[in-house]
N, C-alpha and C positions, 0 to 999 in steps of 0.2 A: 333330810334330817339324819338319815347313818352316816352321811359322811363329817356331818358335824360331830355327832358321837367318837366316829372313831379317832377322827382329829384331838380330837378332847380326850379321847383314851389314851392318844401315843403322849400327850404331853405330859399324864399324868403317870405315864411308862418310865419318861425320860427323868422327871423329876425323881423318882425314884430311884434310877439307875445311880442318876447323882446323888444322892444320899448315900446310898451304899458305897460309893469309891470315896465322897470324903471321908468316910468312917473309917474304909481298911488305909484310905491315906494318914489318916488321923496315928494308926496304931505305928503304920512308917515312920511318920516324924516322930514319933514318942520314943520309938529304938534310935533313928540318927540323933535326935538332943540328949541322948545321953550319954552316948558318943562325945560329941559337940563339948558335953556338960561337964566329961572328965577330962577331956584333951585342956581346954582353953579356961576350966575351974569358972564355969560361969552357972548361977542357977537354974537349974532344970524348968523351973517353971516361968522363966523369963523367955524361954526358949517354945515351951509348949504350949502355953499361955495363951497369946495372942492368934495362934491357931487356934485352940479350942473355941474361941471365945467365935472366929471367922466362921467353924463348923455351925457354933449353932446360931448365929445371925442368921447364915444359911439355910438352915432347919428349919428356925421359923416363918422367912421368906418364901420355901417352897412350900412348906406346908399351907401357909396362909394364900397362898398363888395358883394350886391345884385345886379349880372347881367340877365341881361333877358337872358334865355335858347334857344331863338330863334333868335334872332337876337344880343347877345354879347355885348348889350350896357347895361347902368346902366337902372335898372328897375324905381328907381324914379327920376333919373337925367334926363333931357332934355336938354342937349348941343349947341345945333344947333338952329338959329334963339336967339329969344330971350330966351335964356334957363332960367328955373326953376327948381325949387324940390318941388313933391307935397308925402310928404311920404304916406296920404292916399287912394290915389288913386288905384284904382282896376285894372287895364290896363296898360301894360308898355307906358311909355310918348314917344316910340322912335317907335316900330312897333305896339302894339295895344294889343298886348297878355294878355287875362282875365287872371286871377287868380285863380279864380275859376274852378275846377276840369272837371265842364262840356264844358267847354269853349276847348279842345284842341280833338277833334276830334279822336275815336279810333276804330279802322279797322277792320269792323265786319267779322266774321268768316263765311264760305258758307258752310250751311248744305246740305249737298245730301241725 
């Protein structure tokens, strides 16, 4: 059962990793397209546009895709009551499960 967890932890690692680099990628193409924007006199947002739009396809792919390991709901969805999405958050928003590696409790061995 912890190795499913933490299986489930890394992916919900990774998916976040990825959010965070399309976003500082997001800000790159925003400085080369205006580059691009001045050199070739093309509009800026024909340019950025079609990224933005790929970032949050994205977004919402991972987000919908990352489930908590433990309890099988969306780790930054909150459904129920008045639901939210907090993608930074450390804790799944549903049962409480850290992220963090020390957070999941593992089953020490008894020396004789």
């Amino acid at each position: 059962m912890d190795d499913q967890i933490q299986k489930g932890l890394r992916k919900i690692r990774r998916a976040k990793l990825t959010e965070i680099l399309l976003f500082i990628a997001f800000i790159l193409v925003g400085f080369l397209s205006i580059l691009v924007s001045e050199r070739y006199h093309i509009n800026f947002l024909f340019i950025i546009g079609p990224y933005g739009l790929f970032v949050l396809a994205c977004d919402a792919y991972l987000g919908l895709t990352a489930t908590c390991p433990k309890c099988k709901e969306l780790y930054y969805w909150r459904m129920s009551g008045i639901g939210y999405r907090n993608f930074f958050t450390k804790k799944c928003l549903n049962c409480g499960l850290e992220l963090n590696e020390m957070a999941v409790p593992v089953k020490e061995k008894e020396v004789c």
